[in-house]
N, C-alpha and C positions, 0 to 999 in steps of 0.2 A: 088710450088704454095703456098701463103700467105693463112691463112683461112679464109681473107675475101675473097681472090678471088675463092677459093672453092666455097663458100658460094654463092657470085654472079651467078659462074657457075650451082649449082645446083639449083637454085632462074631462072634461064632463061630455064634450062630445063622444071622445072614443070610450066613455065608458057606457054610456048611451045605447051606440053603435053595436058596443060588444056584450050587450047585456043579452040577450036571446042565444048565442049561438058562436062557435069558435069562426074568428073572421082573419084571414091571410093579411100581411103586412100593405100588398097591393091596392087591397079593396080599404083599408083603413086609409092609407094614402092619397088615394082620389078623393074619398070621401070628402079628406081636410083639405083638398087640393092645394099639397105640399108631398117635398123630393122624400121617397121611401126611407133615404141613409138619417135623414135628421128626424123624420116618425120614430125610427126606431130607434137609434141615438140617444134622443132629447126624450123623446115622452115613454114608448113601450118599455124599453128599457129600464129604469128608473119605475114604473109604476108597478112590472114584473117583480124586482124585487124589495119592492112597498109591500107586494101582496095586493094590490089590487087589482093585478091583474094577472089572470090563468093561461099559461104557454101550453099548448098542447105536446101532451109528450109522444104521438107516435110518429113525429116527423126530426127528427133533432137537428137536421141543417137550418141555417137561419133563415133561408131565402123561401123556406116553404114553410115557414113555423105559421103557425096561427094562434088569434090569444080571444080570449074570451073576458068578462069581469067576473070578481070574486065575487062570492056571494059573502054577504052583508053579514059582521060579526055581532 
């Protein structure tokens, strides 16, 4: 498998994941079971500001943020 198509595949899981309801960096992390700093780094990060995916705003430190998927344009 190419690392973009890694990529895409783990980019379709956590939108997946986060389509129902806002979910903590933690519980994203196990789910891919991969290290929290490279979740958020490599993919939340980068799809946050894609827009495709929703940071919840009432927590603004990063270790408690939680993110959801955008809903569909």
């Amino acid at each position: 498998m190419t690392i973009s198509a890694r990529r895409l595949e783990v980019e379709k899981k956590i939108l997946a994941f986060c389509n129902k309801e806002f979910k903590p960096l933690g519980e994203i992390a196990v789910m891919l079971d991969m290290n929290v700093h490279t979740v958020r780094s490599v993919y939340l990060y980068p799809m946050a500001n894609e827009g495709r995916l929703i940071r919840s705003a009432r927590q603004p430190t990063k270790s408690s943020m939680k993110y959801k998927s955008a809903p569909k344009k």
